[in-house]
C-alpha positions as CSV (number, residue, x, y, z in Angstrom):
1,X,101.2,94.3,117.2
2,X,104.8,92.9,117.2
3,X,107.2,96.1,116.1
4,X,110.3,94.6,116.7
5,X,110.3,92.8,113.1
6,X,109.8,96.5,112.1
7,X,112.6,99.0,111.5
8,X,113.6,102.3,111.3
9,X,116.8,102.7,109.2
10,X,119.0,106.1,109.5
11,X,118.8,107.8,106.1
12,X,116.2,105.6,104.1
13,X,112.2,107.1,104.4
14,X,109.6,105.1,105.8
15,X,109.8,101.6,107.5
16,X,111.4,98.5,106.9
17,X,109.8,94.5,107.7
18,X,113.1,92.3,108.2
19,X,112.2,89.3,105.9
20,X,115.5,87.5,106.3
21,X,118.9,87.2,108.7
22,X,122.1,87.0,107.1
23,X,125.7,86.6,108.7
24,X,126.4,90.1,108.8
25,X,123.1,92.0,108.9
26,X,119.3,91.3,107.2
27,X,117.7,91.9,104.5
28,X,114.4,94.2,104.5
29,X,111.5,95.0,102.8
30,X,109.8,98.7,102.6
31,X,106.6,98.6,103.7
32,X,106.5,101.6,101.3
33,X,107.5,100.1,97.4
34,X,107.6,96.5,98.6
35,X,111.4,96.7,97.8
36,X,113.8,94.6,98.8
37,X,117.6,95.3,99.9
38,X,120.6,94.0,102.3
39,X,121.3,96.1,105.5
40,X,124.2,95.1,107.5
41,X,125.4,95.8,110.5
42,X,127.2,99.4,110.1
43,X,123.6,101.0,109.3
44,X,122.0,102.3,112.1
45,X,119.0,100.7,112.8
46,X,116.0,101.1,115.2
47,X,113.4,98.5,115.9
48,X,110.2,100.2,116.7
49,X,110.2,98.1,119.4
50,X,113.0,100.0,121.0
51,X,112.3,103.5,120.5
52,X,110.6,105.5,122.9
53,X,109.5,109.1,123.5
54,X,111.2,111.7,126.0
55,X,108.5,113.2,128.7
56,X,108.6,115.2,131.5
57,X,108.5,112.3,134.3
58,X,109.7,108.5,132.3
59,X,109.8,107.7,128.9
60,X,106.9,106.1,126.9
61,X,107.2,103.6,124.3
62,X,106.0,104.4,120.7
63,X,103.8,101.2,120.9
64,X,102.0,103.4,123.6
65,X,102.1,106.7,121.7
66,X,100.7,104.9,118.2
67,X,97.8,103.1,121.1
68,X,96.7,106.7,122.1
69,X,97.2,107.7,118.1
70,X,94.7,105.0,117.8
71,X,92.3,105.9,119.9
72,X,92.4,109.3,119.6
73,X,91.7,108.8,115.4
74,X,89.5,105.7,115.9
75,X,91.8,103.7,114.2
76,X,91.6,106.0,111.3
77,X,94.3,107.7,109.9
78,X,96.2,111.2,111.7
79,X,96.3,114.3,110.1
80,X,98.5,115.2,107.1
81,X,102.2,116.1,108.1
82,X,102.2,118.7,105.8
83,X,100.5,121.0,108.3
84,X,102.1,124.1,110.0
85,X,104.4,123.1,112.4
86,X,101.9,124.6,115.2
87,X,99.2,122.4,114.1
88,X,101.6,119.8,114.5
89,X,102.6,120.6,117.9
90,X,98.8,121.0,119.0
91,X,97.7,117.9,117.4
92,X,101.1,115.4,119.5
93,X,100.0,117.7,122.2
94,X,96.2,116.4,122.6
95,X,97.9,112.9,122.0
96,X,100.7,113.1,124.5
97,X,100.5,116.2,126.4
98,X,103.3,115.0,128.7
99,X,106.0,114.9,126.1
100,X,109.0,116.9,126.7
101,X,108.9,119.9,124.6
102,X,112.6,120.4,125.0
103,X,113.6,117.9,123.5
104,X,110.6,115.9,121.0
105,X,111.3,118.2,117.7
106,X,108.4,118.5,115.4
107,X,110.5,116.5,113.0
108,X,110.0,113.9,115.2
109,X,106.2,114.2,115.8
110,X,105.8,114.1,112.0
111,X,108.0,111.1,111.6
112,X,105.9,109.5,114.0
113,X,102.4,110.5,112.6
114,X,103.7,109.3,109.4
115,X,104.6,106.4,110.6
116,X,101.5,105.6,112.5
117,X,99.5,106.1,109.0
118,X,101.8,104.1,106.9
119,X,101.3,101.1,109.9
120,X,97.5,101.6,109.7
121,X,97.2,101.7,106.0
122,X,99.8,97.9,105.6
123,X,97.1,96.7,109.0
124,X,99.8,96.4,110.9
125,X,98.5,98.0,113.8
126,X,96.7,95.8,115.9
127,X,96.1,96.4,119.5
128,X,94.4,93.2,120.9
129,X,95.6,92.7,124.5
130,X,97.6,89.7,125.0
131,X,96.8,87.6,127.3
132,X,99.8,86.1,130.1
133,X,100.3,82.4,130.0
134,X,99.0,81.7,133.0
135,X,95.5,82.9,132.0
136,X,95.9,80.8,128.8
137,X,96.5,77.9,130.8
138,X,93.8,78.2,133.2
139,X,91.3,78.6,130.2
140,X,92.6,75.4,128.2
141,X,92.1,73.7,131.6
142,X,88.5,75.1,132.1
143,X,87.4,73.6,128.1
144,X,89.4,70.2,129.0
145,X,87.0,69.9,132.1
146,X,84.1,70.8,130.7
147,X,84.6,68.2,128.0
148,X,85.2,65.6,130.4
149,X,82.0,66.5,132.1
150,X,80.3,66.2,128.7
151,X,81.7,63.0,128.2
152,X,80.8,61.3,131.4
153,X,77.1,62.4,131.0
């Protein structure tokens, strides 16, 4: 899963897929209405790549939060946002029980779920590890030798 082509854009709901670059910002499509529209450079704008969750020792990336989402729903989707506020709380705090309660809001916690569901629902969330270079390598060299053998027999 690649979030950096997916943003989060102060005062607009839902998430945005940057289809284009232009000289002084990009244009975007919502992954909600399919929409498209110019954002420049004076919006502020977060790709989910960047944003990560206060806890009580480090911060952890929302890629790593949506993972334990993930697992947690077996890739189905989270509960409804429009829960109480303490159901809300419970539910982020099975999910990520070291999160810092002084400062994660619930707003946030629902902007998150409701983001995780509207990823899951466009199958955008995709969790496949991948795999370093140097692995890649080493397994293109182990298919070009076996060929060889092949060939010599």
């Amino acid at each position: 899963m690649d979030l950096k082509e997916i943003l989060s854009i102060s005062g607009k709901s839902g998430l945005f897929k940057v289809i284009a670059q232009t000289k002084n910002g990009a244009i975007v499509e919502s992954l909600i209405d399919n929409k498209r529209f110019p954002v420049f450079s004076t919006d502020k704008i977060s790709s989910m790549a960047d944003i990560s969750i206060f806890c009580e020792d480090s911060d952890i990336p929302l890629k790593d939060v949506l993972k334990r989402i993930f697992d947690k729903e077996q890739a189905k989707p989270a509960i409804n946002t429009n829960e109480g506020n303490e159901k809300i709380k419970a539910y982020f705090e099975q999910v990520l029980p070291e999160y810092d309660k002084e400062r994660v809001y619930v707003s946030d916690m629902k902007k998150i779920i409701n983001w995780y569901n509207l990823l899951l629902e466009k199958e955008i969330l995709t969790f496949e590890e991948v795999k370093p270079a140097e692995e890649e390598k080493n397994e293109v060299e182990k298919v070009a030798d076996t060929e060889i053998a092949e060939n010599k027999e």
